[in-house]
N, C-alpha and C positions, 0 to 999 in steps of 0.2 A: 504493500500500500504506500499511498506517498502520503506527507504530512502537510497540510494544508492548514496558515495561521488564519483567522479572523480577529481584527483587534476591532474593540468598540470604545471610543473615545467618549466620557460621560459626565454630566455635568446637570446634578439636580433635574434629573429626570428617571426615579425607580419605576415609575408604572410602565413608561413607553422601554425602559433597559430591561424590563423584564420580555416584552414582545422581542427588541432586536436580540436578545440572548438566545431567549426561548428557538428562535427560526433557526437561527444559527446550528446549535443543538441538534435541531431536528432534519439537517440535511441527510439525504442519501450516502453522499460520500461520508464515511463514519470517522475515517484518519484525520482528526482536525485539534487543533486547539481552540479555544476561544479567550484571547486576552482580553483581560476590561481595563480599563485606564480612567479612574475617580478623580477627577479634579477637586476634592474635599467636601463630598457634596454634604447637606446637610439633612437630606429626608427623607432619610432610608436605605437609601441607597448601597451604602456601606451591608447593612444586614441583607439588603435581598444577592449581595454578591456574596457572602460569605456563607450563603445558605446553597447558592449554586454549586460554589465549589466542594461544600460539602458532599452535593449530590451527585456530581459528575465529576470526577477527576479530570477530565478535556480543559477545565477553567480557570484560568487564573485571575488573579483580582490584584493589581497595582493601585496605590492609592496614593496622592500625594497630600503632605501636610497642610499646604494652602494652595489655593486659586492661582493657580501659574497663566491660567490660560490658554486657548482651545491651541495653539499652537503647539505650544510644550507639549499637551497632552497630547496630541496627534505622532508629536516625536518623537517621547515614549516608547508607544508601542512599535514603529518605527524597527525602533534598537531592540527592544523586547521581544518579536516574534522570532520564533524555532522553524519552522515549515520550508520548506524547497519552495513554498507556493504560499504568497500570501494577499490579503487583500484588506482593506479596512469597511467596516459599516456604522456609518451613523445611527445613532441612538436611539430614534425614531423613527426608521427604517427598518423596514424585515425583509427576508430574501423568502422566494419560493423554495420547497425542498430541494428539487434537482439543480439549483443556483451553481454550487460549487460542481458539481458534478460535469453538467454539460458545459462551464466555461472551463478546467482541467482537461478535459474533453480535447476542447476547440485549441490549447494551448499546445500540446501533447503532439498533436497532429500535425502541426507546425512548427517547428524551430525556429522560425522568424518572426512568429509574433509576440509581442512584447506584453502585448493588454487586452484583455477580451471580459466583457460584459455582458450581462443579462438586458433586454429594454428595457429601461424603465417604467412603470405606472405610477403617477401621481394620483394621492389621493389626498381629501381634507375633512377633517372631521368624520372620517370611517365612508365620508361619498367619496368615489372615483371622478379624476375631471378629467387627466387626458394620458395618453402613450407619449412616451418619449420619443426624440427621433433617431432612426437608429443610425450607426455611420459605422463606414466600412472604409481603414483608410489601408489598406494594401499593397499600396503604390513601393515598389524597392528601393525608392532613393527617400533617405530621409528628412529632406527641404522638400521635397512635394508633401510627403507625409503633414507634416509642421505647417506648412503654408493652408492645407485643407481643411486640417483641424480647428486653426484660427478663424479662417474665414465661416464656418458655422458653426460654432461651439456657442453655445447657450447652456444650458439645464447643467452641463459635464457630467454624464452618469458613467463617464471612463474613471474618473476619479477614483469611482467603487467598484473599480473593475481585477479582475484577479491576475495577476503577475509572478513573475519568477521574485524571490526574493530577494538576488544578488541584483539581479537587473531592477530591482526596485529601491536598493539601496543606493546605488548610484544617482536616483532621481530625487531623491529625498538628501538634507532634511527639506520638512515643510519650510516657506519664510514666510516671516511676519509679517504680510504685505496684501494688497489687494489683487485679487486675483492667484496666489499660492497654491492653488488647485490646479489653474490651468498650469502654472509650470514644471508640477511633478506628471502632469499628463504628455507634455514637453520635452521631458527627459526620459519619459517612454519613452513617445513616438521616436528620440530620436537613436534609440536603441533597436530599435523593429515595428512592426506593424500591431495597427488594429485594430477589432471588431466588434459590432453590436451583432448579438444574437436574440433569434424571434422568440426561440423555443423554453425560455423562462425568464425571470423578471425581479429584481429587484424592485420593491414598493418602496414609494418616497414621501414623506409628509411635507406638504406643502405648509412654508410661514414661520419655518425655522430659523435661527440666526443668518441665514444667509440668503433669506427673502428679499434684501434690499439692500444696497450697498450704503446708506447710512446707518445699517444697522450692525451689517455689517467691520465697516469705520469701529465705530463703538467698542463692540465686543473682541476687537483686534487690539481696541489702542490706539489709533489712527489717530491724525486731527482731521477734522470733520470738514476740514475745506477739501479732503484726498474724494471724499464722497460724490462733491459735485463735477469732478471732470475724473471718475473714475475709469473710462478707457485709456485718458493717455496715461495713467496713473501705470495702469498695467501696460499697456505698448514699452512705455522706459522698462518698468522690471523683464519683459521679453530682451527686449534690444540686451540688458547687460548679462541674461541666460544665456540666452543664446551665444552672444559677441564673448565673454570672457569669464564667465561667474562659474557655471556648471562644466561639473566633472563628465555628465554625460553626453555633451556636445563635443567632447575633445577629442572624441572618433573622427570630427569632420576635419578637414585641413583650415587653418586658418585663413585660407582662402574665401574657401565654405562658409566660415562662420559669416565674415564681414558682408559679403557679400548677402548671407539668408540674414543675420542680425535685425537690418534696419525694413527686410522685406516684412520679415516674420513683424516688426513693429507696428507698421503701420498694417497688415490683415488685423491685429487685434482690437484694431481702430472698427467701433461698429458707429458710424458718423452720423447717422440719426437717432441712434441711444445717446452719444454724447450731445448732439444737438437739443435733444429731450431732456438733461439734467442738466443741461447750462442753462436754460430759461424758465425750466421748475420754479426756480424759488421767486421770481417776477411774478409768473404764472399763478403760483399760490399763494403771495401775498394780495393780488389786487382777488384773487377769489373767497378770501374773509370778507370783503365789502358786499351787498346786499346788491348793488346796482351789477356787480362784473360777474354774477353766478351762471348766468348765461353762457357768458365768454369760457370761465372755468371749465362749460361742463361739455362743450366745444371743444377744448381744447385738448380735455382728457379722449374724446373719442376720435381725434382726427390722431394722436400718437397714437391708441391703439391701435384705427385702424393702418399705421405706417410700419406700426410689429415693433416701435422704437421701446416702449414700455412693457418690459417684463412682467412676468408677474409678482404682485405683491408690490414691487414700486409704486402703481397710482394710489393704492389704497395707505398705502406711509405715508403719503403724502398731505399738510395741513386741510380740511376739508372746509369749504365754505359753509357759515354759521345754516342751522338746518338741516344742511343735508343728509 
């Protein structure tokens, strides 16, 4: 059998770590660990892990004395998973049984792919609202790879996708920064290829700390002016991945790099999302007034219909008095 980590990074959330554990647990594939990583939480949380580990020796329970933050906690397990094969899952996230099994599967079969994932299904409040999209980046040079990625990468359910875990050490650590997801996806890609699969699904709750990029800001640390031009924010940290920072880009010649560097920057540029958080906050103050609610709510439906407003961004958004 091969030994496959799942780490769950957790933070005062026992009811919903009991679901992400719980799935985890109950995969087909049996050979697994399941790391948990407790950012100090305060309710409960500590006893429903050490009730698991009691149950299931597959469990381990890391705990930190205080609140480091999601980052830390991320890096943690990071360093901490045992597995040839590993893969992280959010807290309020579940996987379907065969999750691990059919992306080992798709890995196994392939030597050159680097990240392979379930689609995702978004759900809210236990209602379903949509599929994920799925992507298939295959291509053998890895600047097309990288360039693909960027240029449709929304939801990133590659993030949660399962990996070798030397090739995933190279791509990590996490950094403190906006966008930090896309770049360990980054450091896949530019290790091998990779895959969305139909045939099971990782479920995602929707409205989590990383529903909006001012909330994002927040729960980082950030200062909150990173929030309103949060693509070039990420474009710079691509440009210095790419160009000079990561270990896993130093496969490419430096040729390679300089030249994909500043391409790879500007794909992460999505210019009508950034267009859409530079006039938010114009847009939202004159929509507290009684007479511009009109305009507001105009304004909210002409961004969505341009697909520039993610989800969970308009609804962060201050609402006009009423609504």
């Amino acid at each position: 059998m091969t030994l496959v980590s799942i780490g769950i990074p957790t933070f005062e959330r026992a009811e919903r770590l009991r679901r992400a554990a719980e799935s985890a647990l109950a995969q087909t594939h049996g050979d697994l660990e399941v790391v948990i990583s407790d950012n100090a939480s305060t309710d409960g949380t500590r006893e429903l892990c050490e009730a698991l580990c009691k149950r299931d020796p597959r469990v381990r329970y890391l705990r930190a004395p205080v609140n480091r933050g999601p980052t830390a906690n991320f890096n943690q397990l990071y360093a901490a998973v045992n597995g040839e094969f590993a893969m992280m899952l959010s807290d309020d996230d579940w996987l379907e049984r065969n999750y691990v099994e059919r992306c080992l599967e798709a890995l196994q079969a392939d030597p050159a792919r680097a990240l392979v994932c379930g689609r995702a299904r978004y759900v809210r409040d236990g209602a379903s609202v949509r599929r994920g999209a799925p992507l298939s980046l295959e291509n053998r040079d890895p600047g097309t790879r990288v360039l693909a990625y960027l240029r449709t990468v929304d939801e990133n359910g590659l993030f949660y996708g399962l990996a070798r875990r030397e090739q995933l050490l190279r791509a990590t650590p996490l950094r403190n920064v906006l966008g930090n997801d896309w770049l360990v996806v980054l450091g896949m890609l530019a290790q091998g290829t990779a895959v969305t699969l139909e045939e099971t699904s990782i479920v995602r709750e929707l409205g989590g700390t990383s529903a909006d990029f001012a909330r994002l800001a927040r729960t980082l640390g950030l200062p909150r002016a990173q929030a309103l031009v949060p693509h070039l924010v990420i474009a710079s940290q691509v440009l210095a991945e790419i160009g000079w920072r990561a270990p896993a880009f130093r496969g490419l010649s430096l040729r390679e790099r300089v030249v994909l560097a500043p391409r790879a920057a500007l794909a992460a540029i999505d210019w009508r999302s950034a267009a859409w958080h530079a006039t938010l906050p114009a847009a939202a103050s004159a929509g507290r007034h009684r007479w511009s609610r009109p305009l507001w709510r105009a304004y909210l439906r002409v961004t969505r219909a341009l697909g520039a407003a993610h989800d969970g961004l308009v609804d962060d958004a201050p609402p006009p008095p009423g609504r």
